[in-house]
N, C-alpha and C positions, 0 to 999 in steps of 0.2 A: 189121913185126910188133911190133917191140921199142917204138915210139910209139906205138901202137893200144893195146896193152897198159898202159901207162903213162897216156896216156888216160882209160884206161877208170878204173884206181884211183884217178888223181885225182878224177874226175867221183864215186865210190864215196865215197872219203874227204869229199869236198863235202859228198856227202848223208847220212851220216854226223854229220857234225860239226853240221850244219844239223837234223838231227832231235833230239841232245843240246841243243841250244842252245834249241831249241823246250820241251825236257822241262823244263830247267831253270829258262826261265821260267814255264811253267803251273806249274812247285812254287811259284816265290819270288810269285808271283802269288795263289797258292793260299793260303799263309803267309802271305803280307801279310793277306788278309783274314779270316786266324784271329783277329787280334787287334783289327784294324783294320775302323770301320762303312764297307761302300759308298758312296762319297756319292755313286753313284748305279748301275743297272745298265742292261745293253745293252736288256732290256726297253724300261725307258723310254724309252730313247732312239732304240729301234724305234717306241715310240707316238707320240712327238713328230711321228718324221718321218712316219708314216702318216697324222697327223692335219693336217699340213700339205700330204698330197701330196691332200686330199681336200676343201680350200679351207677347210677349218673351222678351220685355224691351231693355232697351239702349243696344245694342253691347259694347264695349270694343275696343275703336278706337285704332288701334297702328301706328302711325305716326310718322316717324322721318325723315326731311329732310335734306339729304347729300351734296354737290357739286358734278361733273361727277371728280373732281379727287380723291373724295373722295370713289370711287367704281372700281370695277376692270372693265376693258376695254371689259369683255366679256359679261357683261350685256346689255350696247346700243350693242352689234352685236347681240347677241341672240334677242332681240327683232325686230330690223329691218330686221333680218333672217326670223322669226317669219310671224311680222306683217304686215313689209311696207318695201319689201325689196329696193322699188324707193324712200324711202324717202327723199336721198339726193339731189337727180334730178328732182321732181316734185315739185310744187308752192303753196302744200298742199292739193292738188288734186289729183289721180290716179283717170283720166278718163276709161284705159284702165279694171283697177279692176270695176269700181261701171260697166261699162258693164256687164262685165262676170258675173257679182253678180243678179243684174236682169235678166240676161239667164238664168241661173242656180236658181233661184226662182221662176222662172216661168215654171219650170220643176217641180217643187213640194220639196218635203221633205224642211229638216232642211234649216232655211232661214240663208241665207250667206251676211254679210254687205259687205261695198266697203270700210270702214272706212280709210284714212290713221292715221298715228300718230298726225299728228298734230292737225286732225278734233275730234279724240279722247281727245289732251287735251284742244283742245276749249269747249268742250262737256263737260270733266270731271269737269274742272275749271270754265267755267263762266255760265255755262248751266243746265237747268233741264234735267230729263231723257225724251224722249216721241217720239212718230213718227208723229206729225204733221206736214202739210210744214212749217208753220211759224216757229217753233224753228227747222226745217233743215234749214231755208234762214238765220236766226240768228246766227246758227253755222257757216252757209258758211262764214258768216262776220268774226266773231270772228276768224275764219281758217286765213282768208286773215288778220286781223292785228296783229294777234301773227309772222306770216311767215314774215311780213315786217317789225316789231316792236323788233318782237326776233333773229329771225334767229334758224337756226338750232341744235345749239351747248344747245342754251336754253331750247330748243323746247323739245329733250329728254331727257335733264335733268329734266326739268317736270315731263314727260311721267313716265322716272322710281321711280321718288320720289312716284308720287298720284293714279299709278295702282294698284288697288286690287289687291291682288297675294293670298289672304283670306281669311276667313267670319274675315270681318273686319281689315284684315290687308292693310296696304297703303304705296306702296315702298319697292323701295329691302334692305333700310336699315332694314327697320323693320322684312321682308320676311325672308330676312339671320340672321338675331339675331336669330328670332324665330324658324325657319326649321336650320339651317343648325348651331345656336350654332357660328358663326363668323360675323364678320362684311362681308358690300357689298365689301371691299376692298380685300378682299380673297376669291370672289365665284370663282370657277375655272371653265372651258366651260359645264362641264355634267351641274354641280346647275345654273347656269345660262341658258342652256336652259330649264332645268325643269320648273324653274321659270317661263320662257316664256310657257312654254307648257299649263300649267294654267290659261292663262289669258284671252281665251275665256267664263268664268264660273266659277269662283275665288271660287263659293258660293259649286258648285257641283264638282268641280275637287281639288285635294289636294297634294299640294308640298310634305308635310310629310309623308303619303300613298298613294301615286302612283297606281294608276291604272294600270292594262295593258296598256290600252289606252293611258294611258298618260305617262309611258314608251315610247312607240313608239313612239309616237309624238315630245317626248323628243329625240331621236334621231335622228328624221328627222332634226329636227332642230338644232342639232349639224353639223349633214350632211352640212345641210343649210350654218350652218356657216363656215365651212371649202371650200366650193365651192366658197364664193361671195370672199377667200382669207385669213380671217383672220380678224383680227383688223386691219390692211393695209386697209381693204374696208371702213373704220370710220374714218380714219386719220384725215381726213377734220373736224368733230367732236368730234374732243378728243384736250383738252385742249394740249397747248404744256407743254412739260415737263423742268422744270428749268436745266440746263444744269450745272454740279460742276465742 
């Protein structure tokens, strides 16, 4: 009994020390990338390999990471117009969206997520793609120590750098070089919310030829962002400006 016993604590303390060990890397992991750009995320490197298991060979990664002063201020509103219009006020949760999202799924058609921004770049950044609980429970973690770890100001600076915007592209640097011919520091409120208007389906919807659809949608979310006020609505998340 007395080995059984013993046994058992050790197998206990094993897993134990093996789940601290795990904690402690998701922080230092997590922290690294408070200060430090991605040079790359598991996204992409889910895309690479899908696009090679499907004979059409490595995509053509375009990635280039900016700072938020290094983009024009219409970008974080368009996508929080967009995406996650409470992102500034919610804890990296919209209970009230993943609601409406299971209503509205459960009514049938096209399935609607609850995603905010930040569970998106827990998702994009530390996570595989997939609909299991265990990697939703995993993301909810990774949500809660970017939100405590980062803060906001990080959070969509991320977001715009390592979003698909098209087959293969990652970031509005990259998105505005290649659509629009100028850096992110010049997209003006229409390309900016184009850009958003895309980002449901980066692979079937396209910045450069615009759909009707996505016309309109492009303007709703210009709408969008003239209703929440402006870049006034972001303040709290836009770097301050050096004062001469």
């Amino acid at each position: 009994m007395a080995k059984k016993g013993l046994g058992f604590r050790t197998v206990r303390l094993l897993i134990v020390k093996l789940l601290l060990c795990l904690f402690l890397l998701s922080v230092v992991w997590v922290l690294l990338y408070r200060w430090v750009a991605p040079p790359a995320t598991l996204h992409m490197v889910q895309r690479r390999a899908q696009a090679g298991s499907t004979g059409k060979g490595e995509p053509n990664i375009n990635y280039k990471y900016v700072s938020l002063e290094e983009m024009s201020e219409q970008l974080p509103l368009a996508v929080v117009a967009s995406e996650d219009q409470r992102f500034l006020i919610h804890n990296g949760f919209d209970v009230d969206a993943i609601l409406d999202a299971v209503k509205r799924n459960r009514k049938g058609g096209n399935i609607r997520g609850g995603s905010t921004i930040s569970q998106q770049v827990a998702k994009n950044v530390f996570l595989w793609h997939g609909r299991s609980y265990f990697r939703k429970a995993v993301e909810a973690y990774f949500t809660m120590l970017i939100e405590v770890l980062w803060g906001k100001e990080r959070i969509i600076e991320v977001y715009l750098n390592i979003a698909e915007m098209g087959d293969g592209v990652f970031g509005v640097e990259a998105a505005s070089q290649k659509f629009f011919k100028k850096p992110a520091k010049e997209v003006g409120r229409q390309q900016a919310a184009l850009l958003a208007a895309v980002l449901p389906n980066p692979i079937k919807f396209s910045a450069q030829n615009p759909s009707a659809y996505i016309r309109k949608r492009r303007g709703r979310i210009a709408r969008a962002m003239g209703s929440l006020g402006g870049t006034v609505y972001i303040k709290d998340i836009l770097p301050e400006k050096d004062e001469k």
